[in-house]
SEZA-229117 format. One line per field, with one value per residue (C-alpha): residue number from 0; x, y, z. Coordinates in steps of 0.02 Angstrom, whole numbers. Each point is the difference from the previous one (the first is absolute). Example, Ala and Ser with C-alpha at 12.3 -4.5 7.8 and 13.67 -1.06 7.14 Angstrom:
BEGIN
i (0,1)
xx (615,69)
yy (-225,172)
zz (390,-33)
REM end
This chain:
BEGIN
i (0,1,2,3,4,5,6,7,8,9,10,11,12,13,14,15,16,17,18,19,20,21,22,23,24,25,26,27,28,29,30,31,32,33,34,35,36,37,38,39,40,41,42,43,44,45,46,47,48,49,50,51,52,53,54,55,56,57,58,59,60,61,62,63,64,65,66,67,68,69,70,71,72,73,74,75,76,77,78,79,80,81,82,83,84,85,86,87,88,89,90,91,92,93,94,95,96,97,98,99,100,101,102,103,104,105,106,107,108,109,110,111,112,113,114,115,116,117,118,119,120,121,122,123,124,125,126,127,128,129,130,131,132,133,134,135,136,137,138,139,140,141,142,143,144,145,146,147,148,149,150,151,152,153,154,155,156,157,158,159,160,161,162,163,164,165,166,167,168,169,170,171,172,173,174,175,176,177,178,179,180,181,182,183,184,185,186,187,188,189,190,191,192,193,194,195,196,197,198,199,200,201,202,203,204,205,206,207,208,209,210,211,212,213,214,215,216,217,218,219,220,221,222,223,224,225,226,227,228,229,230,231,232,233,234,235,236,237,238,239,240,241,242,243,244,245,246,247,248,249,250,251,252,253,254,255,256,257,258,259,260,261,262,263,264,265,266,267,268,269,270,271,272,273,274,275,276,277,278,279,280,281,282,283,284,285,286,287,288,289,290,291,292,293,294,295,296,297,298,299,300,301,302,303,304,305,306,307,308,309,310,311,312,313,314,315,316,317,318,319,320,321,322,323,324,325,326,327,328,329,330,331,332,333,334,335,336,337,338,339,340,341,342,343,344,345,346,347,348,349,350,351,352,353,354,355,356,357,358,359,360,361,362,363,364,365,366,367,368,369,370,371,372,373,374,375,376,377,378,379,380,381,382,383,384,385,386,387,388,389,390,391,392,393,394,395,396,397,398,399,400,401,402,403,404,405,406,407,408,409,410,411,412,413,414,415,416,417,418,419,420,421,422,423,424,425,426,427,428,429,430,431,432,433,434,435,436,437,438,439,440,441,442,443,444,445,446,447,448,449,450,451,452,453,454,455,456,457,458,459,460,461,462,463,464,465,466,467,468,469,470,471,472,473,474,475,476,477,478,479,480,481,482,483,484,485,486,487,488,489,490,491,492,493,494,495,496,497,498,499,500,501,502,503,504,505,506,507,508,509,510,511,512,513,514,515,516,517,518,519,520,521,522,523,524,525,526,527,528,529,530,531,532,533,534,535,536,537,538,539,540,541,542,543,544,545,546,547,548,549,550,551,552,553,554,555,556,557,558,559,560,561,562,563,564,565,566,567,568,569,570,571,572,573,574,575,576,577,578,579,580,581,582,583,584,585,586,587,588,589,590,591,592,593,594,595,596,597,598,599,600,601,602,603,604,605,606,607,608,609,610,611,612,613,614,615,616,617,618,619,620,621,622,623,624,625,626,627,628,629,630,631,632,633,634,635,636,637,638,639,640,641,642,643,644,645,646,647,648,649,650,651,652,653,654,655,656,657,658,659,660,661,662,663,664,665,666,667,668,669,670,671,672,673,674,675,676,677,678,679,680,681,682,683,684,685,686,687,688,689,690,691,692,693,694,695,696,697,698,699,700,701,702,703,704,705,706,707,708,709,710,711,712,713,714,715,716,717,718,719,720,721,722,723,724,725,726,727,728,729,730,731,732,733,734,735,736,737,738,739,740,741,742,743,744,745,746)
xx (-4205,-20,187,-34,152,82,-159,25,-45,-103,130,161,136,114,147,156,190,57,204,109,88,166,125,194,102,168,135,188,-58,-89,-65,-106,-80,-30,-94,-81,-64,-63,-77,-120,-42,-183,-22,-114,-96,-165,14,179,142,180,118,183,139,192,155,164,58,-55,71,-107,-141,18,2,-169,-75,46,-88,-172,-95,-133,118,-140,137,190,71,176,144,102,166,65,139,67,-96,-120,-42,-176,-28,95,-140,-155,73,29,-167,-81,95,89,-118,-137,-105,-110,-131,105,-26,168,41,191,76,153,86,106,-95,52,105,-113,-123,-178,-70,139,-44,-197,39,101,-36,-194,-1,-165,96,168,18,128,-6,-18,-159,-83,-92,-112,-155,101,65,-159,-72,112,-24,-173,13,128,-133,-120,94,60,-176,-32,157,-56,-166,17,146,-139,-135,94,51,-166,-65,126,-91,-179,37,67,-136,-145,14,17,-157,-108,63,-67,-181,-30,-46,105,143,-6,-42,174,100,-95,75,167,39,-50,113,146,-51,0,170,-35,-123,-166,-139,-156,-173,-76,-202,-128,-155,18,-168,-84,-130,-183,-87,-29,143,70,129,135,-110,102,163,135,198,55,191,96,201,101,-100,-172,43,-122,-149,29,-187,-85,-167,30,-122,100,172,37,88,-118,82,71,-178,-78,136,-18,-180,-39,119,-113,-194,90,127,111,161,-6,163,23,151,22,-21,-75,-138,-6,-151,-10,-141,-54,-95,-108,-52,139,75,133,153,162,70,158,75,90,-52,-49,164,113,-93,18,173,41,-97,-66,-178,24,64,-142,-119,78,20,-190,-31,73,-75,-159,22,38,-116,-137,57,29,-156,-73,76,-33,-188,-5,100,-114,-152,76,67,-115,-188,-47,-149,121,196,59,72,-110,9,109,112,-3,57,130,85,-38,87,174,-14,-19,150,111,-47,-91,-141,-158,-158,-154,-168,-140,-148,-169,-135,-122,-175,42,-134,-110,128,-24,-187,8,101,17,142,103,-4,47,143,64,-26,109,147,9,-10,161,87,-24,68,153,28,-3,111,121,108,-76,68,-176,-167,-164,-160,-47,-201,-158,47,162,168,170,148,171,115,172,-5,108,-27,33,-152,-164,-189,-96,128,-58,-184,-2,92,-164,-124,86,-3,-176,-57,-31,-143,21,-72,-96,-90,-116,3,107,41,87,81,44,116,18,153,61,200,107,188,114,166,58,67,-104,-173,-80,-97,-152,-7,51,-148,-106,65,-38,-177,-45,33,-104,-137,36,-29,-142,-102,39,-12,81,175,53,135,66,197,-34,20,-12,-160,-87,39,-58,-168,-17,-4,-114,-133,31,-34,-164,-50,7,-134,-126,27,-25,-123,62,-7,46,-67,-161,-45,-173,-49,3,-80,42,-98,50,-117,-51,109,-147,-136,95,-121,39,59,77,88,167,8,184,52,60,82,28,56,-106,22,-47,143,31,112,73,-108,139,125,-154,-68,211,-15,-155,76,150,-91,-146,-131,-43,-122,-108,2,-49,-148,-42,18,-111,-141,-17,34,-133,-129,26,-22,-136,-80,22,-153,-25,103,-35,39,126,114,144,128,174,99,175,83,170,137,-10,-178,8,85,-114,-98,-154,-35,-100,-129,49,-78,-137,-55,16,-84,-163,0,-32,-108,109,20,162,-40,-2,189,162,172,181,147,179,126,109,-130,9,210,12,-163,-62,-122,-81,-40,-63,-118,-81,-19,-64,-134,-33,-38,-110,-94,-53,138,136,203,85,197,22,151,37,164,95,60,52,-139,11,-155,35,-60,-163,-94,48,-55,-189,-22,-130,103,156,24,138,102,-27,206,-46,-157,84,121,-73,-31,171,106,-26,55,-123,-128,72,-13,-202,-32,111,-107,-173,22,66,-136,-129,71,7,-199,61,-94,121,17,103,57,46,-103,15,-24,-147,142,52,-194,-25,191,-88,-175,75,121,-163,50,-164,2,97,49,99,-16,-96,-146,21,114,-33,-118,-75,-168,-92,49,-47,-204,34,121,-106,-171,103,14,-89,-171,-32,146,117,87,112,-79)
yy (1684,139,42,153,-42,191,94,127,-70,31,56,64,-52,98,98,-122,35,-69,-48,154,31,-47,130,-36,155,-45,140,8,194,-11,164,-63,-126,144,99,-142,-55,174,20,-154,35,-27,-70,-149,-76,-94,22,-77,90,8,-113,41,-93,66,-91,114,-105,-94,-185,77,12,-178,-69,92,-40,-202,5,128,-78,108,165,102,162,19,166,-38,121,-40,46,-95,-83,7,108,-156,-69,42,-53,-154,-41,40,-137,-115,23,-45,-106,-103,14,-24,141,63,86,143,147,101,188,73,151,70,145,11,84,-62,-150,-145,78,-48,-46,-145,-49,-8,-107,-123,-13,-65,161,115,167,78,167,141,8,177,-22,-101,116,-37,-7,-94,-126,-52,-14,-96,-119,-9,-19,-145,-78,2,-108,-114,-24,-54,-117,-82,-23,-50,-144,-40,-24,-98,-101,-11,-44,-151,-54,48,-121,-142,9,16,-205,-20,77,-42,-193,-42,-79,24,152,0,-30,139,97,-45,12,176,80,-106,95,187,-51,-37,180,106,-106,-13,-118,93,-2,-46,-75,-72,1,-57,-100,-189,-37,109,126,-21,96,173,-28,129,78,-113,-131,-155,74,-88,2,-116,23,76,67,104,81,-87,-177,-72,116,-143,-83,113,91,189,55,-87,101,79,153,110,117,-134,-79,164,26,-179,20,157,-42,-161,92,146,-97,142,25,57,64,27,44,-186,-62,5,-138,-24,-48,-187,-2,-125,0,-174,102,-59,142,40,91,-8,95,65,40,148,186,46,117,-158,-106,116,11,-177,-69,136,33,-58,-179,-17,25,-118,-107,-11,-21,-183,-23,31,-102,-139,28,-3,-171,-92,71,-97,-123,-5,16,-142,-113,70,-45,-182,1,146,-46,181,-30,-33,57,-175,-121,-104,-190,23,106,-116,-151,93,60,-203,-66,116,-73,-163,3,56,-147,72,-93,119,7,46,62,22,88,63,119,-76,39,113,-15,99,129,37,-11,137,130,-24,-57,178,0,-184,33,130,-151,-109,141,24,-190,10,129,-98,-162,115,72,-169,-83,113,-141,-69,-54,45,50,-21,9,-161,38,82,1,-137,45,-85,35,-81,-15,-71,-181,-123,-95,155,81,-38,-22,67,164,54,-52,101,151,-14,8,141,106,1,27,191,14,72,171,43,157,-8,-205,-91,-158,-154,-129,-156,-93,-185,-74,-182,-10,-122,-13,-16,-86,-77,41,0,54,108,154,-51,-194,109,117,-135,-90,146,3,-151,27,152,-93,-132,148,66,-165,-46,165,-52,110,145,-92,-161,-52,-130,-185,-113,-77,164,-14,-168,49,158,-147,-107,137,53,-176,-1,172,-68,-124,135,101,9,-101,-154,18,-148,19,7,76,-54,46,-117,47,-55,31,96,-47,93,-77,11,-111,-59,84,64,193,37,-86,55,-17,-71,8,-170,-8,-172,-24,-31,-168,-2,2,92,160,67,142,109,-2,37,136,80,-48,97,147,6,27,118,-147,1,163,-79,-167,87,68,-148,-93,149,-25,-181,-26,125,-71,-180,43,104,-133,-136,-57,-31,126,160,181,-24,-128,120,-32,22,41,16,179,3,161,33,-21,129,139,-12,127,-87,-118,115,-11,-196,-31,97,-54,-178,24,98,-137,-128,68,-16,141,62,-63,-184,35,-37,48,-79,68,-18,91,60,97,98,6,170,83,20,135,-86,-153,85,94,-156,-94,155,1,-171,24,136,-106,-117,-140,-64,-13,-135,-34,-163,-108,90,-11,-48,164,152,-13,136,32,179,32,-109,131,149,-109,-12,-197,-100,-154,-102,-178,-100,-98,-173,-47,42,-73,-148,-24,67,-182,-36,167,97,158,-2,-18,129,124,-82,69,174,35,-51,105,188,-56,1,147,107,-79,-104,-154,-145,-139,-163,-72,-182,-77,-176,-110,4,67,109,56,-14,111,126,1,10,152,74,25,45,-91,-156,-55,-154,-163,-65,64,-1,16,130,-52,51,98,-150,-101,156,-37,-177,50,161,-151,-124,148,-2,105,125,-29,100,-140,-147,-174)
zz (7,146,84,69,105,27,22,128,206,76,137,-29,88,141,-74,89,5,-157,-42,-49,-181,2,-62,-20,-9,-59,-8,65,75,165,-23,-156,139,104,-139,-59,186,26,-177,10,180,44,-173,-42,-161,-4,179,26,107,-103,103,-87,16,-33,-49,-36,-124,-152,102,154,-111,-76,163,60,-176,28,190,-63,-137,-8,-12,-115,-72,18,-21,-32,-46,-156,80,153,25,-191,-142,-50,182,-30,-180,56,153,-127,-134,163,80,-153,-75,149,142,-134,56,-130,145,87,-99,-18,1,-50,76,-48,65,-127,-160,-165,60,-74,-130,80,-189,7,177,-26,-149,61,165,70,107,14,18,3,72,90,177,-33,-102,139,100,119,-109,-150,124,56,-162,-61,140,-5,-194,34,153,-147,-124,145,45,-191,-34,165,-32,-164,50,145,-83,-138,136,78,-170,-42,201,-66,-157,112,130,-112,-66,192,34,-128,-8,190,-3,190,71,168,-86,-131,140,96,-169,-43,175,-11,-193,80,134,-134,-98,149,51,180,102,21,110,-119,-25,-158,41,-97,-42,-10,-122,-102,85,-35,-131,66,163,12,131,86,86,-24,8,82,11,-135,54,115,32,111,160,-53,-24,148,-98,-146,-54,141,-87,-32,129,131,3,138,-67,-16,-139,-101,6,-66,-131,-88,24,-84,-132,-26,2,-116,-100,27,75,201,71,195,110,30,-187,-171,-73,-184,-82,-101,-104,-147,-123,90,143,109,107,140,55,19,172,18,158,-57,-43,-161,-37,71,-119,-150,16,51,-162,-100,-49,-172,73,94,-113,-89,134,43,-168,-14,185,-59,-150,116,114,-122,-61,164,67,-132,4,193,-23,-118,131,127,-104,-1,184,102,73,-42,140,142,-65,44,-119,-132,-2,-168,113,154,-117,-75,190,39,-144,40,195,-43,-152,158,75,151,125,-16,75,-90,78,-101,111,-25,111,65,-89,-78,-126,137,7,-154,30,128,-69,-193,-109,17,174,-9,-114,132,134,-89,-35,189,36,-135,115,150,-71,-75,187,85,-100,-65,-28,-116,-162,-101,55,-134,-19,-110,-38,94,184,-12,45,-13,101,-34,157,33,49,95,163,90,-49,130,-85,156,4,-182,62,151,-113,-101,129,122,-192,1,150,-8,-151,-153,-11,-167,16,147,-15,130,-104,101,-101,34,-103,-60,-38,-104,36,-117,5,-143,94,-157,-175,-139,68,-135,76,-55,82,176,-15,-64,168,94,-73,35,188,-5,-65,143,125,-106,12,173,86,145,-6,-105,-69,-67,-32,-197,15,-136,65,-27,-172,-19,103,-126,-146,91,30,-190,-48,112,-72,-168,15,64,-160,-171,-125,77,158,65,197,74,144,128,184,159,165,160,153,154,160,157,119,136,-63,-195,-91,-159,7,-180,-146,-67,-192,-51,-203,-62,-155,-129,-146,-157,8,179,100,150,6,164,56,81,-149,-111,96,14,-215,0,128,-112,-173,55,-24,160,-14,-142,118,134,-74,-75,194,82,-148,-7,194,12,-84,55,194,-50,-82,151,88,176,112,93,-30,128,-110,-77,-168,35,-149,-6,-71,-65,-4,-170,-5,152,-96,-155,-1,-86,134,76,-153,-18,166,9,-194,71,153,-97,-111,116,96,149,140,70,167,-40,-72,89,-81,31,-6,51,127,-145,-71,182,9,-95,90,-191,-17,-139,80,142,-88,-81,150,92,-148,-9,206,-13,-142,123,-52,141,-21,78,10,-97,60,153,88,-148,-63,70,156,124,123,1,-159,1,99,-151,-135,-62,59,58,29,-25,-66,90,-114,-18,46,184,23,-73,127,164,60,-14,27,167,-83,-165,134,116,-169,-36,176,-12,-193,84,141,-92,-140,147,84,-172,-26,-151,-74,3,-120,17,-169,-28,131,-32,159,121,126,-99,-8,207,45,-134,93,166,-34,-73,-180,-106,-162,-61,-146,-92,-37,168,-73,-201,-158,-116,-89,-168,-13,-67,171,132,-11,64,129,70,-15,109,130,163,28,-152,-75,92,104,-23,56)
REM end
């Protein structure tokens, strides 16, 4: 393992005013203060000023020994107040006042009265001397001498106390599995060795870097104290101070130590790859002499032992609970922050959303520049809700977001968040991306809901909003649950060996409202059982939406519809097939080469074609859809509205869209002999459809008045039961013989 963690810096730090040696002069003779003040004038060591201190007696001194702990030599006169005053004070300093630290020098004016051999034996003393002896030069060596051996004794009892920490901390280090709080507990035990509260950062990388990273990309504050606790979980590259920035940095790319006038970084490297630093703010010189260099390197030894095992540890949880394609949580880590809510017994709301087609994302700019799509989609979600409990990204383009519940909380607030987030695109590279987001809400109000029923709830609503395409969002109900069977049922008896339904084409006539003549056919699927009942045609087109049948039955409708109208005898070029085209068949990108196979096949041009589709498909101003009816156009073919006025019908956008007509539903038609107002609306569709030069259909046309309020509003074609069923292929040659003229009219 690398620890470089003393190499020189890269830049030293500024010489400072550092605390003075203190000196305590004790002697009954004021003169020998005088000489003494006067000999050590201007002195200093390791760049340290003397400070001395003078008591006139040996109680004096006692008292000025009790109050200054950190007293480094005493010069102190044998003689005082009785013969043994002095020898008296050494036995009490060290034996009484317990200190073992202050190095002690005896002077004695009086030569020969206590033999020095005896003294330096039985007293802890580090030299005995005449006053006469002590010149200038002597004195100060024997100060400096005694500076030198406090400095040892200290540091020795300091780092033995620093050690009996080190040993303490290190089980506290090593022992936590998560890496924010090692971090705290790493600058919480150099706070305890330095003995004072310090000003520090522990940065690092979260995850392992890639193979061949290199430099501090990543890097972010894993804990904070002192001056920089609002820098905690901020990214390296994002701290303001400038020179603390550079410091950790440099100490990071160089796994060195980098000192500055402010503080010192000290490298953590492991042997996994993992690296950081830990910043002190404190010079160098402080730092040495609060803690010692030895101490630290032991110190950020046992941190980088730690670090090295809860970064593991960390990238093994974040394995489990990190998408690595978008930094947000997994599903394992969404069910996990769900589970600890809902054991505290709180109402949460789940949203489970989606981006819509984003299949032709992907398409467009490739699955890296996708990935990068979905990361920022991540941040967005993580910046609108920063209250939420959990945000996830559950598979492909899905997300999950887990919000406080309770009847205080407001479904078309969090909607509306949603929508205002994405309004500005997402910028990748040159591409300007919009997004629009989907979103199936279910609540979990009571005790007991597992996470995975509540997203399954939540699902199920998205799949409500996926298959209606009405709204961008649905709030679960139980009946949507009990639809989701019911189309799974249906499903079921389209597939496998089995198969248990069978599915046929009817085709019901729509007539030139002018003269009744015969202007296209629509083709309908019908779909019965094998014993020859009948299945609703709605819930089994929704079962076949649902499962992704409906693109095989759809090319199985546009071939055999196809060739059965091509076949028919007995009508002109100007009779058209109307065929219906549903969402999902919309966004699949083979229908292009479904239609046109089917179309070649049978012999049948584009221009004797006519293709429905609903509002919904037109809500979102899909691109995709656009294009295909814009080909389908310039193929000849027309696009109608089906069912107009039912969904979300706005004039305004009629004239932008690639249309050649609308169909009005059949539930106004209906009713326009009795209600004023579906009339009023017949008239209001007829007239923009006319002004926008728009082919207009009426469905459900069922009574001859129905047929006459129709002709006289000038609608073009009619259609419903007035004039025929649907009828099978096998009954359309009798119905277009019983027609007037050539075959074109009704008799």
């Amino acid at each position: 393992m690398s620890m470089d963690f003393l190499a020189p810096s890269r830049m030293q730090a500024h010489r400072e005013e550092r605390s003075p040696w203190k000196i305590l002069v004790v002697d009954d003779d004021p003169d020998v203060h005088d000489v003494t003040r006067i000999a050590v004038d201007g002195c200093d060591f390791e760049d340290r000023p003397f400070q001395l201190l003078h008591a006139l007696s040996a109680q004096e001194a006692r008292e000025i020994l009790a109050e200054h702990k950190d007293i480094a030599v005493a010069l102190i006169d044998v003689v005082m107040e009785n013969d043994t005053a002095g020898l008296a004070l050494v036995s009490w300093i060290r034996s009484e006042l317990g200190n073992t630290f202050t190095r002690l020098i005896l002077r004695t004016g009086q030569p020969g009265y206590a033999p020095q051999t005896d003294v330096i034996m039985k007293f802890d003393v580090d030299g005995y001397a005449e006053k006469a002896e002590l010149s200038r030069t002597k004195l100060i060596t024997a100060i400096v001498t005694a500076l030198r051996g406090y400095k040892l004794v200290l540091s020795l009892e300091t780092n033995r106390q620093r050690l009996k920490k080190l040993n303490a901390q290190l089980s506290a280090i090593v022992e936590k599995n998560a890496l924010g709080e090692f971090a705290a507990v790493v600058l919480q035990n150099f706070s305890e060795l330095a003995e004072e509260p310090i000003d520090g950062l522990l940065c690092g990388l979260e995850s392992f870097p890639q193979p061949g990273a290199v430099g501090m990309s990543g890097a972010r504050v894993l804990a904070a104290s002192g001056a920089f606790e609002d820098k905690l979980d901020l990214p390296l590259d994002v701290i303001g101070e400038d020179l603390v920035r550079k410091c950790v940095s440099e100490c990071i790319a160089n796994r060195t130590e980098y000192s500055t006038s402010r503080g010192v970084a000290l490298p953590l490297v492991t042997r996994n790859g993992l690296s950081g630093a830990l910043y002190i703010g404190m010079p160098l010189a402080t730092l040495h002499e609060k803690v010692g260099p030895e101490i630290i390197r032991l110190f950020m030894s046992n941190v980088a032992l730690g670090y090295e095992k809860t970064g593991l540890l960390e990238h093994i949880r974040n394995l489990a609970y990190v998408d690595r394609t978008t930094g947000q949580s997994t599903f394992s880590g969404f069910v996990e922050t769900f589970q600890s809510q809902a054991a505290a017994e709180r109402a949460l709301l789940v949203l489970h959303c989606d981006i819509q087609r984003f299949r032709f994302i992907v398409d467009g700019i490739g699955d890296e520049k996708a990935g990068a799509v979905l990361k920022q989609t991540g941040n967005r979600l993580s910046q609108t809700f920063p209250d939420a409990l959990a945000i996830a990204r559950k598979e492909k383009d899905e997300f999950l977001i887990l919000l406080k519940g309770g009847a205080s909380v407001r479904i078309p607030d969090i909607v509306t968040r949603i929508e205002d987030a994405f309004q500005e695109p997402i910028a990748i590279d040159e591409n300007q991306i919009s997004l629009k987001l989907r979103c199936g809400i279910a609540k979990a109000d009571e005790a007991g809901c597992s996470a995975e029923d509540i997203v399954r709830h939540a699902s199920i609503a998205l799949n409500d909003v996926r298959q209606k395409g009405l709204t961008n969002h649905a709030v679960f109900h139980p009946l949507m649950q009990e639809a989701a069977l019911e189309r799974l049922r249906l499903a079921s008896l389209l597939t496998g060996k089995g198969a248990q339904a069978e599915f046929s084409l009817n085709y019901q006539p729509i007539m030139q409202a002018s003269d009744e003549s015969i202007a296209s056919f629509e083709a309908l699927m019908r779909f019965r059982t094998a014993s020859g009942g009948t299945l609703n045609t709605t819930r089994m087109i929704e079962a076949a939406e649902t499962s992704g049948l409906i693109i095989e039955i759809g090319a199985w409708m546009f071939r055999s519809a196809f060739e059965e109208f091509s076949g028919l005898s007995g009508l002109s070029n100007r009779v058209r097939l109307n065929v219906n085209l549903s969402p999902r068949q919309v966004q699949a990108s083979r229908i292009y080469k479904d239609i046109e196979d089917a179309a070649a096949a049978a012999g049948l041009g584009f221009d004797r074609l006519v293709f429905e589709v609903t509002e919904g498909l037109f809500v979102n101003n899909d691109q995709v859809t656009l294009s295909l009816l814009t080909w389908l156009r310039n193929k000849g073919a027309k696009v109608v509205i089906d069912d107009f006025g039912t969904g979300y019908s706005s004039f305004s956008y009629l004239r932008k869209l690639p249309l050649d007509g609308i169909k009005i539903d059949r539930s106004f038609i209906m009713n326009m002999e009795q209600d004023p107002d579906a009339l009023a609306v017949v008239r209001s569709i007829i007239a923009v459809a006319k002004a926008l030069d728009l082919s207009i259909t009426a469905e459900g046309v069922e009574t001859a008045d129905q047929r006459k309020i129709m002709q006289e509003l000038q609608c073009d074609f009619l259609q419903g039961y007035f004039f025929a069923k649907p009828l099978p292929s096998s009954n359309l040659d009798s119905f277009i013989s019983g027609a007037k003229g050539p075959g074109l009219a009704t008799g």
